[in-house]
C-alpha positions in Angstrom: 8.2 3.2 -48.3 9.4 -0.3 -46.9 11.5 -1.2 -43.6 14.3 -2.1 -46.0 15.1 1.4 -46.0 15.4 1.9 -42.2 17.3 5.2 -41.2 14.4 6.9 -43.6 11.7 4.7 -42.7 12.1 5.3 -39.0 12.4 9.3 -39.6 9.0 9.2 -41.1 7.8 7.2 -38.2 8.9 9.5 -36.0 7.8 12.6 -37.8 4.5 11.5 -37.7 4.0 10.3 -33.9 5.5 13.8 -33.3 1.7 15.6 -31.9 3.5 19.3 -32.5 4.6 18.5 -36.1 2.8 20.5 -38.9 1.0 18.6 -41.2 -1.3 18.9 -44.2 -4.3 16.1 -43.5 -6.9 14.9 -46.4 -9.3 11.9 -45.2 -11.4 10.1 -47.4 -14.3 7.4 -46.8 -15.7 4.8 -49.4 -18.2 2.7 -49.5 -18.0 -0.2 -51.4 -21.1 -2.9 -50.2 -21.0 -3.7 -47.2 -17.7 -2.8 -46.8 -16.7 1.1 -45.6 -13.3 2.3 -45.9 -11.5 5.5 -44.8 -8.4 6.7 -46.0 -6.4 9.4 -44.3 -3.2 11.1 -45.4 -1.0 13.0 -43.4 1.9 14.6 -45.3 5.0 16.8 -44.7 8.2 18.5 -46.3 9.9 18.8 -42.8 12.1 16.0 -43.7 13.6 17.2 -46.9 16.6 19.0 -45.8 17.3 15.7 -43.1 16.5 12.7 -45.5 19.2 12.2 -48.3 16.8 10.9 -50.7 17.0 12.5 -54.1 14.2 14.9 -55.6 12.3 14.6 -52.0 9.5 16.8 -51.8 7.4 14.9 -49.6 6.9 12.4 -47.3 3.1 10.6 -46.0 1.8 8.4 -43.7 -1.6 7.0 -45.1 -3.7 5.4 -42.5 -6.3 2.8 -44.0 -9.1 1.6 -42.1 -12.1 -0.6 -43.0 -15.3 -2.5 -41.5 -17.4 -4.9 -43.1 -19.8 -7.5 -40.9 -18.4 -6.5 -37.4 -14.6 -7.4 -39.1 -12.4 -4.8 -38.7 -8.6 -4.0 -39.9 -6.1 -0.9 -39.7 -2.7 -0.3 -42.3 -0.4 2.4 -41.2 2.1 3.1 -44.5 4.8 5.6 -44.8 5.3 6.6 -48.4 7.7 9.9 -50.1 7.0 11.6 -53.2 9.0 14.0 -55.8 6.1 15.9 -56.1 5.9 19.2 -54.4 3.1 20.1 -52.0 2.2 22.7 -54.7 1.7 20.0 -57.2 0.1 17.5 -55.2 -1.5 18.0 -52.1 -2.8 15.4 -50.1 -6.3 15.1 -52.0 -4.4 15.0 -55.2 -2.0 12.2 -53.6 -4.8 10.3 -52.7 -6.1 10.0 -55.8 -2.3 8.9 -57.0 -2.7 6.4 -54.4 -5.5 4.8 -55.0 -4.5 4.9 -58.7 -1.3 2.9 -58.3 -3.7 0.4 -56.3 -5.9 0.4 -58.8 -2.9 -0.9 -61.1 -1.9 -3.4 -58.3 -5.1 -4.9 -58.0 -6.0 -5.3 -61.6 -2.7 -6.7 -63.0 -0.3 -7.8 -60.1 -3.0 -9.7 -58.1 -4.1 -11.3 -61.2 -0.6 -12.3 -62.1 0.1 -13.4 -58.4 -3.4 -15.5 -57.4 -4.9 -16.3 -61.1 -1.5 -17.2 -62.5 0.4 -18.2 -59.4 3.4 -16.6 -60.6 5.3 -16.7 -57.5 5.6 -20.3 -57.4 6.6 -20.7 -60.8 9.8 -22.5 -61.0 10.9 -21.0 -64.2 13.5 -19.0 -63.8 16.6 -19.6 -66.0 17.8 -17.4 -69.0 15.2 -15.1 -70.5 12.3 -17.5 -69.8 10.9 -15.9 -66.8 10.7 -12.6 -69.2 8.9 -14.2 -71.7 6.1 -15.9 -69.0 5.9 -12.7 -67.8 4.9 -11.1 -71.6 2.5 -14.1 -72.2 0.7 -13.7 -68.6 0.4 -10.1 -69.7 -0.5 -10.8 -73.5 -3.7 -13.4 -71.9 -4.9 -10.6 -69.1 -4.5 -8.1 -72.4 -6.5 -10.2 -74.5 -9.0 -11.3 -72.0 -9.5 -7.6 -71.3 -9.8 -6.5 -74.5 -12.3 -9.5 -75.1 -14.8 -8.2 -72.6 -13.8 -9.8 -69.2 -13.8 -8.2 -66.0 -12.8 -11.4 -64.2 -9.6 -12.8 -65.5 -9.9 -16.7 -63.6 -12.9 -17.2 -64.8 -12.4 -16.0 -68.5 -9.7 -18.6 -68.3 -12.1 -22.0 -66.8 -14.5 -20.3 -69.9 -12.0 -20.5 -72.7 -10.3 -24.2 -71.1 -14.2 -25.3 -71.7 -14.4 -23.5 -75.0 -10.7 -23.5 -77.0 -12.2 -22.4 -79.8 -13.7 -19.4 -78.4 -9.7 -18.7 -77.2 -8.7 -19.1 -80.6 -11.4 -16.6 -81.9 -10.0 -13.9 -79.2 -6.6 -14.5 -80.7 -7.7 -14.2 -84.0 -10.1 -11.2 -83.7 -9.2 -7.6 -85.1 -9.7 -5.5 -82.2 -8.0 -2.3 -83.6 
């Protein structure tokens, strides 16, 4: 849930600064080196009947927190769901959560910081679209090739074209 919707996004808001308001609560810590992460969902149906969002069942406010080396950070996000409290609780909505991250961080940074794609300055007729395919057909090959990390599968097969060509070429089904 973004500010750009802001009749909804301050109702969430305010549901959750509310301390008598009934919520379900599922926390979750992580460890991942040295860096610890906790993850706490608070979620509700109270606003279902006021919002005038279709197929609401939900609505969340996930509080991230992490610590690494004395640094420390804090993300309050609001977020609404068409999936009923009977279908997804918070634990299972955690798990959603971090699986849409998951997808963020493994294609959408990549695209962003590997392939700078916001700066690109292509952007008449259907030539952004078909960037966009080749940026995902590279990470798709590169993936299916083995590599984990995307930039520096691409400084490997600059050094070694004919090792791209080979990837291109391979039968991988």
């Amino acid at each position: 849930m973004k500010a750009n919707q802001p009749l909804l996004y301050e109702g969430i808001a305010l549901l959750f600064s509310d301390p008598g308001a009934r919520l379900e609560t599922r926390r979750q810590a992580d460890y991942h080196g040295d860096r610890h992460e906790v993850r706490q969902l608070r979620v509700s149906s109270a606003l279902n009947e006021w919002a005038e969002w279709p197929a609401l069942a939900q609505v969340g406010e996930l509080t991230h927190t992490w610590h690494r080396k004395g640094e420390r950070g804090r993300e309050i996000s609001y977020l609404i769901t068409s999936l009923p409290p009977a279908t997804a609780g918070p634990r299972r909505l955690l798990q959603l959560i971090r699986g849409h991250w998951g997808i963020e961080n493994r294609l959408h940074w990549v695209r962003d910081v590997t392939f700078d794609e916001d700066r690109c300055q292509i952007r008449t007729g259907a030539a952004p679209q078909v960037m966009a395919a080749l940026r995902n057909l590279v990470i798709g090959l590169l993936r299916l090739g083995g590599a984990s990390n995307i930039a520096a599968a691409l400084r490997e097969h600059a050094w070694q074209p004919h090792r791209a060509l080979r990837l291109v070429a391979s039968d991988s089904g």
